[in-house]
N, CA, C and O atoms as a Tripos MOL2 file, in Angstrom:
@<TRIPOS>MOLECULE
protein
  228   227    57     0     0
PROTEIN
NO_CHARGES

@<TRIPOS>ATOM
      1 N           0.8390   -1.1940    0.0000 N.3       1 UNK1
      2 CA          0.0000    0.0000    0.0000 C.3       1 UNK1
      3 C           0.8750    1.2450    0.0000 C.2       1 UNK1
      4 O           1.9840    1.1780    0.5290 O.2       1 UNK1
      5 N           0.3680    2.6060   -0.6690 N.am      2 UNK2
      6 CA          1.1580    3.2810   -0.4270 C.3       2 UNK2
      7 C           1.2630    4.4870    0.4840 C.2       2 UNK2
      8 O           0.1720    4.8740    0.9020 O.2       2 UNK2
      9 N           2.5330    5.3080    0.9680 N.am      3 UNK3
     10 CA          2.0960    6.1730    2.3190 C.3       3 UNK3
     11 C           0.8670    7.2340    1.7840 C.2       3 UNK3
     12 O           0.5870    7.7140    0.6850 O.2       3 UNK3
     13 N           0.1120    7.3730    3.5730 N.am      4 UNK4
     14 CA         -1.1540    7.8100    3.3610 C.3       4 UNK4
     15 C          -0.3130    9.3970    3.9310 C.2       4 UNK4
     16 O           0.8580    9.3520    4.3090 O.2       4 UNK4
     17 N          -1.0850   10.6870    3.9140 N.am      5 UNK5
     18 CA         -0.7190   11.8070    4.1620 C.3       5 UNK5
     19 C          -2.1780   11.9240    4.9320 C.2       5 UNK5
     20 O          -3.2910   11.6150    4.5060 O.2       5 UNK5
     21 N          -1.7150   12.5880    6.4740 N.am      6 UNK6
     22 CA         -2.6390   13.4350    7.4120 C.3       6 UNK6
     23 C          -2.4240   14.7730    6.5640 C.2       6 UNK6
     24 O          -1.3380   15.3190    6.3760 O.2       6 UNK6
     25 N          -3.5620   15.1590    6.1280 N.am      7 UNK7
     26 CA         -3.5230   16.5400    5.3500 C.3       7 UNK7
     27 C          -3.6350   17.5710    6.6950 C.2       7 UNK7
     28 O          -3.0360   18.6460    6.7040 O.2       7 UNK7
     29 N          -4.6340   17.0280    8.0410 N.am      8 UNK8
     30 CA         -4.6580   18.1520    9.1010 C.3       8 UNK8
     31 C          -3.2640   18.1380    9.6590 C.2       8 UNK8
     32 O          -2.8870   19.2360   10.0690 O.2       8 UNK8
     33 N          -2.3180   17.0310    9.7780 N.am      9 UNK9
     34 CA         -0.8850   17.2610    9.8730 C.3       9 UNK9
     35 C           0.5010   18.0180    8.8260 C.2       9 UNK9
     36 O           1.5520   18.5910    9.1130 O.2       9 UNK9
     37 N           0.1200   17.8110    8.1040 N.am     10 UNK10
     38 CA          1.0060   18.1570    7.0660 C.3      10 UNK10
     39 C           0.8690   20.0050    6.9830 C.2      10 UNK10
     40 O          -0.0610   20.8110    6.9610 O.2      10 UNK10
     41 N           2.2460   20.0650    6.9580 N.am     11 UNK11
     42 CA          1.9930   21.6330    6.6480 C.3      11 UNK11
     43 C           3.2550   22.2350    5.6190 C.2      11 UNK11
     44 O           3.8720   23.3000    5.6110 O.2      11 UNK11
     45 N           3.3230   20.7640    4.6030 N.am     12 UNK12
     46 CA          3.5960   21.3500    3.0980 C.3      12 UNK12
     47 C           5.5420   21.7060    3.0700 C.2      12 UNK12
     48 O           6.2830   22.1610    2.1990 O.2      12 UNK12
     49 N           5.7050   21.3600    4.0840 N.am     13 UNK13
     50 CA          7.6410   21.4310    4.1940 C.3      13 UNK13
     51 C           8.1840   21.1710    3.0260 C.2      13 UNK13
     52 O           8.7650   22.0100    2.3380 O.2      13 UNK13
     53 N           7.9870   19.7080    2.6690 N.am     14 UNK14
     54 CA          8.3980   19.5940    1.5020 C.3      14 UNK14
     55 C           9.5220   18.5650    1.8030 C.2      14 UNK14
     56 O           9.8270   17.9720    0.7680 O.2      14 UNK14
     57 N          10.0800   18.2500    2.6440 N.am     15 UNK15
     58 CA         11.0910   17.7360    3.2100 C.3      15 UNK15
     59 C          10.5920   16.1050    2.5810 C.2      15 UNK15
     60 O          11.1430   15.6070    1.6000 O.2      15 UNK15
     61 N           9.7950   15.6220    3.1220 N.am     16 UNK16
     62 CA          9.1340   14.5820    2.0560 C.3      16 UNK16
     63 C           9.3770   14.0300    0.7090 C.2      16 UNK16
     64 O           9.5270   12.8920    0.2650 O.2      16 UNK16
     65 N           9.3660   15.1030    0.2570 N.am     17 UNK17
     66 CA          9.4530   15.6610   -1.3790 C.3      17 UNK17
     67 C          10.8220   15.2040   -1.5750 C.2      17 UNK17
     68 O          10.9210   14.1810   -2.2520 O.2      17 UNK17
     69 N          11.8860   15.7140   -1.1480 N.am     18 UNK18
     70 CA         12.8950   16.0590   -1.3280 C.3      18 UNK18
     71 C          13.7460   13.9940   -0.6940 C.2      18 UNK18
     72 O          14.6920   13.5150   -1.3190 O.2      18 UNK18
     73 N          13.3700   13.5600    0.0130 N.am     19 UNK19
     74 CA         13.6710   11.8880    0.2300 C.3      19 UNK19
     75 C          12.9810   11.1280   -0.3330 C.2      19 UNK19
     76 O          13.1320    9.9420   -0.0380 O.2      19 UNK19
     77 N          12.0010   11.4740   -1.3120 N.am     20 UNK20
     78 CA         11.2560   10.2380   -1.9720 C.3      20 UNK20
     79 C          12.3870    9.5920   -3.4200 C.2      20 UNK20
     80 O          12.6140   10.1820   -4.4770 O.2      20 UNK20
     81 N          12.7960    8.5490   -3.0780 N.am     21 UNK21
     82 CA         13.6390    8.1190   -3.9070 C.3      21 UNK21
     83 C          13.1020    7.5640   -5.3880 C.2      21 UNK21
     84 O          13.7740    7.0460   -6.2800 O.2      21 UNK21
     85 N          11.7940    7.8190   -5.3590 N.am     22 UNK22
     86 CA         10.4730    7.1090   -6.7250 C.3      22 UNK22
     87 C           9.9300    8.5630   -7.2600 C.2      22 UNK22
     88 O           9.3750    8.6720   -8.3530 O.2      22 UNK22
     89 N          10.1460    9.6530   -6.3870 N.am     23 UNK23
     90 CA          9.7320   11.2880   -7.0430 C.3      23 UNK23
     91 C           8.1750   10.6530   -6.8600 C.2      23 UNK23
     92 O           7.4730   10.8520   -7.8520 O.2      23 UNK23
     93 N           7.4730    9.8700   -5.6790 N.am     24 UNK24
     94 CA          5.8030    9.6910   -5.6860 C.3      24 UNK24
     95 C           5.0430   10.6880   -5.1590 C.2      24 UNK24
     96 O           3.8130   10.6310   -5.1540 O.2      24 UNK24
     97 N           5.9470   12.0040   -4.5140 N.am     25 UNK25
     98 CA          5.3410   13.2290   -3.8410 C.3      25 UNK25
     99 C           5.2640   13.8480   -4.2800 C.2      25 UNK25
    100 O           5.9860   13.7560   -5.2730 O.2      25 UNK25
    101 N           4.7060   14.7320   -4.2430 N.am     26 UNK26
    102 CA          4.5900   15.9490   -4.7110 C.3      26 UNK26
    103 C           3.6860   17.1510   -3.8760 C.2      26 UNK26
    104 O           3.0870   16.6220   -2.9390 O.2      26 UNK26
    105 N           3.4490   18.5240   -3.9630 N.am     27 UNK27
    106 CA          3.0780   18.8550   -3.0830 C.3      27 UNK27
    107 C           1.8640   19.9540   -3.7410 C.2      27 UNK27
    108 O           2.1530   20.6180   -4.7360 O.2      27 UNK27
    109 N           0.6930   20.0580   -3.1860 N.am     28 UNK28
    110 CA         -0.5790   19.9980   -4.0260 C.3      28 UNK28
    111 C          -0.9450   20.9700   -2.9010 C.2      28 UNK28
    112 O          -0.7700   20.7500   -1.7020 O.2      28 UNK28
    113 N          -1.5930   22.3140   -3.5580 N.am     29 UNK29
    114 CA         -2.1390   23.1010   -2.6630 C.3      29 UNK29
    115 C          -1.4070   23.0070   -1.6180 C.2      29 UNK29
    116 O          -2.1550   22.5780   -0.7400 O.2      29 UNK29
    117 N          -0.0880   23.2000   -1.0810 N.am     30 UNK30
    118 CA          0.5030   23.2550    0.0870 C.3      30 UNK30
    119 C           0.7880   21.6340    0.9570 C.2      30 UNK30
    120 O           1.5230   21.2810    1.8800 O.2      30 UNK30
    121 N          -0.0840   21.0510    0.2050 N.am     31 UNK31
    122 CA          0.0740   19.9580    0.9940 C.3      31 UNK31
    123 C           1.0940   18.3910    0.0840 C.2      31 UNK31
    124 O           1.3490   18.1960   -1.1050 O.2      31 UNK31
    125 N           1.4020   17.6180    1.2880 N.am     32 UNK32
    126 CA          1.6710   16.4510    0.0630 C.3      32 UNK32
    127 C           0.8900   15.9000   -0.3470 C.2      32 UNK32
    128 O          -0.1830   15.9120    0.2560 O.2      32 UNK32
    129 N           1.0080   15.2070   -1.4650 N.am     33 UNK33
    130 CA          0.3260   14.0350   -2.2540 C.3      33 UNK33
    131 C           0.9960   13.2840   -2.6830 C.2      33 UNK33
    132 O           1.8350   13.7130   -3.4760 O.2      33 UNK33
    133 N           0.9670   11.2190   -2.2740 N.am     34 UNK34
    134 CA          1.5500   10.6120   -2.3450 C.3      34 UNK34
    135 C           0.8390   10.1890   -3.7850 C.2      34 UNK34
    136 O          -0.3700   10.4140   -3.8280 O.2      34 UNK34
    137 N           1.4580    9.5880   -4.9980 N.am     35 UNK35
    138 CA          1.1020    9.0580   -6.3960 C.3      35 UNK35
    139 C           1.3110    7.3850   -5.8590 C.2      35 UNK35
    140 O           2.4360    6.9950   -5.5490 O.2      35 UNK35
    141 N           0.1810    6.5210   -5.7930 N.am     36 UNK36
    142 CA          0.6490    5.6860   -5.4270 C.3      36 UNK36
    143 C           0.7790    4.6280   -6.6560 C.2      36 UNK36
    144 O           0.6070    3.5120   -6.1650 O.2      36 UNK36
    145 N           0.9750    4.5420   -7.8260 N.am     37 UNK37
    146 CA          1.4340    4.4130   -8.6440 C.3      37 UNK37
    147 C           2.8280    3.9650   -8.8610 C.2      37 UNK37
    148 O           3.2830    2.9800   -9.4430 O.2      37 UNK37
    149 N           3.5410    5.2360   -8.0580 N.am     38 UNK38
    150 CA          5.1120    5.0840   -7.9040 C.3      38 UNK38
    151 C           5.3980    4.6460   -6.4460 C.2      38 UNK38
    152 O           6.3430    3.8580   -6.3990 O.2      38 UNK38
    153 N           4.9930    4.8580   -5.5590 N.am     39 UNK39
    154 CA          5.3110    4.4930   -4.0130 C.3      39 UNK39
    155 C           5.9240    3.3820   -4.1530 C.2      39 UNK39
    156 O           5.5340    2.4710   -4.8840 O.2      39 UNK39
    157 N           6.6430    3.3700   -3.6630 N.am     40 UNK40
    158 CA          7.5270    1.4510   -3.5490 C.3      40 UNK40
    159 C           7.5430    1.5090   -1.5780 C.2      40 UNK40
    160 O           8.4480    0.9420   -0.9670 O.2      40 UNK40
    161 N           6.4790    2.2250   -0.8820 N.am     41 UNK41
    162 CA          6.6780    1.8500    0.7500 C.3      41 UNK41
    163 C           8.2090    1.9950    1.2420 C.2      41 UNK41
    164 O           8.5920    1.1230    2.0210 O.2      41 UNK41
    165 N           9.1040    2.9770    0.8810 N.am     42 UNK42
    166 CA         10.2630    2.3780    1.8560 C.3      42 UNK42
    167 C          10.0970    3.0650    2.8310 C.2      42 UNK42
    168 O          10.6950    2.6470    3.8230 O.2      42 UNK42
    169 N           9.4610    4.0590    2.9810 N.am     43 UNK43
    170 CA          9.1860    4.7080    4.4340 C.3      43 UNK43
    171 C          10.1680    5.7330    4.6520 C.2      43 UNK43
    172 O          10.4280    5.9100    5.8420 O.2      43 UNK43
    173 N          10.7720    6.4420    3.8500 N.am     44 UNK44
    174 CA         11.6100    7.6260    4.2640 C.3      44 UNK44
    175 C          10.8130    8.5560    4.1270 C.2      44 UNK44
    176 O          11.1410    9.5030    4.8410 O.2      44 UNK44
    177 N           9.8480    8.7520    3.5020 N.am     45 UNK45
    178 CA          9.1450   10.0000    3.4300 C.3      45 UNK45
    179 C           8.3550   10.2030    5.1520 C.2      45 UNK45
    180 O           7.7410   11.2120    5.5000 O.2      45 UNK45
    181 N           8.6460    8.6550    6.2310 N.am     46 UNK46
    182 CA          7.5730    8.5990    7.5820 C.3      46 UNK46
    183 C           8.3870    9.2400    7.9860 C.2      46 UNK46
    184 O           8.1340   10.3230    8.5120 O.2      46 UNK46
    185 N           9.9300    8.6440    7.8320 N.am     47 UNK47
    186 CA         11.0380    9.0480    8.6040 C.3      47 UNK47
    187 C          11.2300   10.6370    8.5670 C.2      47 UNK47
    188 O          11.2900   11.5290    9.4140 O.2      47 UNK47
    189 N          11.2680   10.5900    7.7670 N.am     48 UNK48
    190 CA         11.7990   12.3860    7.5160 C.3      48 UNK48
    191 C          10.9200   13.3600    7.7060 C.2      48 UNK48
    192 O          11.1420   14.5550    7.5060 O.2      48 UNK48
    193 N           9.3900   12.6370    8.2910 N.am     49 UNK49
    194 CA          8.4980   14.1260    8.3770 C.3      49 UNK49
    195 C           8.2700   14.8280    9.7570 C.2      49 UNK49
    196 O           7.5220   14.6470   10.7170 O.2      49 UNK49
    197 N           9.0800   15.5540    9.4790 N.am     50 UNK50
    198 CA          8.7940   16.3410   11.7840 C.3      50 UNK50
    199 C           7.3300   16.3180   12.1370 C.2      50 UNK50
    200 O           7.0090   16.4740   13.3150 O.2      50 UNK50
    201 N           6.2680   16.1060   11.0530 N.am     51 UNK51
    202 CA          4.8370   16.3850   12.3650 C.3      51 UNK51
    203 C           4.3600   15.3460   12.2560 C.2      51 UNK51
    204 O           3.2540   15.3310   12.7980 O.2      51 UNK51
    205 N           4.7790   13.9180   11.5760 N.am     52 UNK52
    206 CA          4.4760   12.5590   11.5280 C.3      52 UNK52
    207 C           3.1310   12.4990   10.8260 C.2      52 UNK52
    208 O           2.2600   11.9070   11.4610 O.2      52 UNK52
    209 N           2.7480   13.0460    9.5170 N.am     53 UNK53
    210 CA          2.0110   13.3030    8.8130 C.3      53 UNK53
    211 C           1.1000   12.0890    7.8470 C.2      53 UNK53
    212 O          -0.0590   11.8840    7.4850 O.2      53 UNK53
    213 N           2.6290   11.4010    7.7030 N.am     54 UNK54
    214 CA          2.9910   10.3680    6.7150 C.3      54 UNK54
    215 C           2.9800    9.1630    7.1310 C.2      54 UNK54
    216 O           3.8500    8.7980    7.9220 O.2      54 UNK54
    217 N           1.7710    8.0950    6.5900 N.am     55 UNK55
    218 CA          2.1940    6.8510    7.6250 C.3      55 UNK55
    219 C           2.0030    5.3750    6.0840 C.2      55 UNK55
    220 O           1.3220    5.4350    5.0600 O.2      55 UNK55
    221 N           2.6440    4.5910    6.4340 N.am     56 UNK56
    222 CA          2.3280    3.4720    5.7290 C.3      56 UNK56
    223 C           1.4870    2.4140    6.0320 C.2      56 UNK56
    224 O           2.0190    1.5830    6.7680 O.2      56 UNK56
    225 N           0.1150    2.1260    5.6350 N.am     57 UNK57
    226 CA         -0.8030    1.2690    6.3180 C.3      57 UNK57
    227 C          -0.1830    0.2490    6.1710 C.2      57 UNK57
    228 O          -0.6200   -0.8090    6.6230 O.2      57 UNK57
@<TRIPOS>BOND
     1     1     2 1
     2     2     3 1
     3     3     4 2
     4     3     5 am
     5     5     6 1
     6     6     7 1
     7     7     8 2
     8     7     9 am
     9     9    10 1
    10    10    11 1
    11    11    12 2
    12    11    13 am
    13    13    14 1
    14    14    15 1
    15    15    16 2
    16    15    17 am
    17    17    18 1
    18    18    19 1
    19    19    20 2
    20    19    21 am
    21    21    22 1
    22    22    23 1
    23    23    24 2
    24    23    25 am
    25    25    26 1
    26    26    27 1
    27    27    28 2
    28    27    29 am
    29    29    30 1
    30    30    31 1
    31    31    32 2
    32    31    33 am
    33    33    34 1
    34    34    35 1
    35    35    36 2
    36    35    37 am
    37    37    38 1
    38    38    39 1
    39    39    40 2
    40    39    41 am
    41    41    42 1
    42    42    43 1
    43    43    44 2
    44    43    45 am
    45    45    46 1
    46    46    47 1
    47    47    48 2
    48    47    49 am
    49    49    50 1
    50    50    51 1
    51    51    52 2
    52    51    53 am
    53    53    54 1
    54    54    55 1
    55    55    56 2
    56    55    57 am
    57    57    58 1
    58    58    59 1
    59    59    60 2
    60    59    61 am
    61    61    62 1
    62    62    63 1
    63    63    64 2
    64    63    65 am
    65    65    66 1
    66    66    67 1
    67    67    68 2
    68    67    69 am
    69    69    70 1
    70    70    71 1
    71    71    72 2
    72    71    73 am
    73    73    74 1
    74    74    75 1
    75    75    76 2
    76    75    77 am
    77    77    78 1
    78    78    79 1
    79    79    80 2
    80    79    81 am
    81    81    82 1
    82    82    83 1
    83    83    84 2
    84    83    85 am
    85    85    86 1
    86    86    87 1
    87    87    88 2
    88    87    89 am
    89    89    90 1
    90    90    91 1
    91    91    92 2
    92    91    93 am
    93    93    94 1
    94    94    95 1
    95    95    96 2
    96    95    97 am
    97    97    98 1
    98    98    99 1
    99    99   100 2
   100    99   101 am
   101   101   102 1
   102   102   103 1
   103   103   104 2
   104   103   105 am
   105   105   106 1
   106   106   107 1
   107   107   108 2
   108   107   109 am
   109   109   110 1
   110   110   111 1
   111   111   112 2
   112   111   113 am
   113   113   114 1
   114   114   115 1
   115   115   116 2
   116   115   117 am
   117   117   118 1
   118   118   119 1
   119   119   120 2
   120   119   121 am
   121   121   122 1
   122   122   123 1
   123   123   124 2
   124   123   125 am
   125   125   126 1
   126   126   127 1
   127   127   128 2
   128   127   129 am
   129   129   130 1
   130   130   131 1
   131   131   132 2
   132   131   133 am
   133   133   134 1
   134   134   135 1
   135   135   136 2
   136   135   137 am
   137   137   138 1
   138   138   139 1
   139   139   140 2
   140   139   141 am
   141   141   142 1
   142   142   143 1
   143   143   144 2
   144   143   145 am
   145   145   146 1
   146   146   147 1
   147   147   148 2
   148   147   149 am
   149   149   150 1
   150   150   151 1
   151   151   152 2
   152   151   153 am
   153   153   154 1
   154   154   155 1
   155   155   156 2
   156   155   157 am
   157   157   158 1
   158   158   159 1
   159   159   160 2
   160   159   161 am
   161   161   162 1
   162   162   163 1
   163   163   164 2
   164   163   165 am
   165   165   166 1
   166   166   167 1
   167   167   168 2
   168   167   169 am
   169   169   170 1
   170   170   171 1
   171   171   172 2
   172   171   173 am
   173   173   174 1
   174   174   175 1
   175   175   176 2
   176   175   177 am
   177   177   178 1
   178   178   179 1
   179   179   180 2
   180   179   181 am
   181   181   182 1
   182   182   183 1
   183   183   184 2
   184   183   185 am
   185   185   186 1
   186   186   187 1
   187   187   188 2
   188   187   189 am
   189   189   190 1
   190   190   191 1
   191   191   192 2
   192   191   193 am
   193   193   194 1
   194   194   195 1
   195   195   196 2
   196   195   197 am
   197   197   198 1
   198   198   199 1
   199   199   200 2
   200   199   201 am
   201   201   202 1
   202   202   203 1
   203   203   204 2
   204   203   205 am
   205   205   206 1
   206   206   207 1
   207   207   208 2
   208   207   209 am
   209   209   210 1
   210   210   211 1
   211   211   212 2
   212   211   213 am
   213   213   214 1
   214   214   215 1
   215   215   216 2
   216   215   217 am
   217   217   218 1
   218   218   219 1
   219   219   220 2
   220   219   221 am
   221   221   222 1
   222   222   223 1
   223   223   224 2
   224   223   225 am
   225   225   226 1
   226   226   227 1
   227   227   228 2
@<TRIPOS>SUBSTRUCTURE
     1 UNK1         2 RESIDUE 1 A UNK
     2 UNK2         6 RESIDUE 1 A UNK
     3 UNK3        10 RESIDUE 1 A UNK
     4 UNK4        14 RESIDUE 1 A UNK
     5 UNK5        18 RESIDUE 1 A UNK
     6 UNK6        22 RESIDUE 1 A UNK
     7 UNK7        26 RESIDUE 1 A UNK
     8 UNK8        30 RESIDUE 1 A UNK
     9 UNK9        34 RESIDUE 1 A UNK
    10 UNK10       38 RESIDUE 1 A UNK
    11 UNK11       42 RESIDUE 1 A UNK
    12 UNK12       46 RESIDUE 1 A UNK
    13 UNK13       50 RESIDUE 1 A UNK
    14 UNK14       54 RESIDUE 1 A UNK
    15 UNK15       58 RESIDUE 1 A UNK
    16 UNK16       62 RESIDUE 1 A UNK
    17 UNK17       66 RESIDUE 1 A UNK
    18 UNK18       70 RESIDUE 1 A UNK
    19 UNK19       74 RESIDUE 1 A UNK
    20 UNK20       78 RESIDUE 1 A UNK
    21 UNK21       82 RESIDUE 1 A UNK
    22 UNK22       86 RESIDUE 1 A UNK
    23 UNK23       90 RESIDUE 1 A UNK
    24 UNK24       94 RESIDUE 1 A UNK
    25 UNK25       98 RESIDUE 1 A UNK
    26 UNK26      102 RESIDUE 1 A UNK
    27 UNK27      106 RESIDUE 1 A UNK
    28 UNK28      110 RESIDUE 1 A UNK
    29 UNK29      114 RESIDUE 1 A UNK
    30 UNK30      118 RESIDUE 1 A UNK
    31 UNK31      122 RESIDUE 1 A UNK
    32 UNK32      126 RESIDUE 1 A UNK
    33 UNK33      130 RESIDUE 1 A UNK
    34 UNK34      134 RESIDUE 1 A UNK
    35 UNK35      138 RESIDUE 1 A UNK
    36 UNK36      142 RESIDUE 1 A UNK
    37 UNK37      146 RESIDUE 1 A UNK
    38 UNK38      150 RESIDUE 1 A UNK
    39 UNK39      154 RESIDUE 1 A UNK
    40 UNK40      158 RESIDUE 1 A UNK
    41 UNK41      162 RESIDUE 1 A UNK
    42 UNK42      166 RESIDUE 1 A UNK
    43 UNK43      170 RESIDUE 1 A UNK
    44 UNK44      174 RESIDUE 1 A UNK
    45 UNK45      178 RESIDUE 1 A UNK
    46 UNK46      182 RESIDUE 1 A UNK
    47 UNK47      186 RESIDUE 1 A UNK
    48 UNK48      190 RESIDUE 1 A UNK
    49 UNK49      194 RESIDUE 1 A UNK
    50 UNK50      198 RESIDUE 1 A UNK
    51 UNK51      202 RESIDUE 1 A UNK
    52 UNK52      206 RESIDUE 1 A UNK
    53 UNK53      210 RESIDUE 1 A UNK
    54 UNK54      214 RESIDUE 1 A UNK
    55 UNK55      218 RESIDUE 1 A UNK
    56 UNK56      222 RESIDUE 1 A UNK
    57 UNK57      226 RESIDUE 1 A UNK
C-alpha cells in the first residue's frame, strides 16, 4: 500500500518531497500528495516528516 498523508498534519515542508527516492510526492495546494502508482513503501518519506504526517498502512 502506499504512504497515506494526514492533510490536518502536514503543513507542506516539503522535506518529504525532497527523500522520496520514486519522485511519488509531490506537493498539491501546500500539501503532500503521495502518487501511489510510484510508491515502492520504503518509508523515508515517515522518517523524515517532523509532524508525523505520513504513515504506511
Amino acid at each position: 500500500m502506499a504512504a497515506k498523508v494526514d492533510t490536518e498534519k502536514c503543513t507542506g515542508c516539503g522535506l518529504c518531497v525532497d527523500v522520496c527516492p520514486t519522485e511519488a510526492i509531490t506537493l498539491t495546494n501546500d500539501k503532500a500528495k503521495v502518487d501511489a502508482e510510484k510508491c515502492v513503501d520504503c518509508g523515508q518519506c515517515v522518517e523524515e516528516c517532523p509532524n508525523n504526517a505520513i504513515s504506511i498502512p
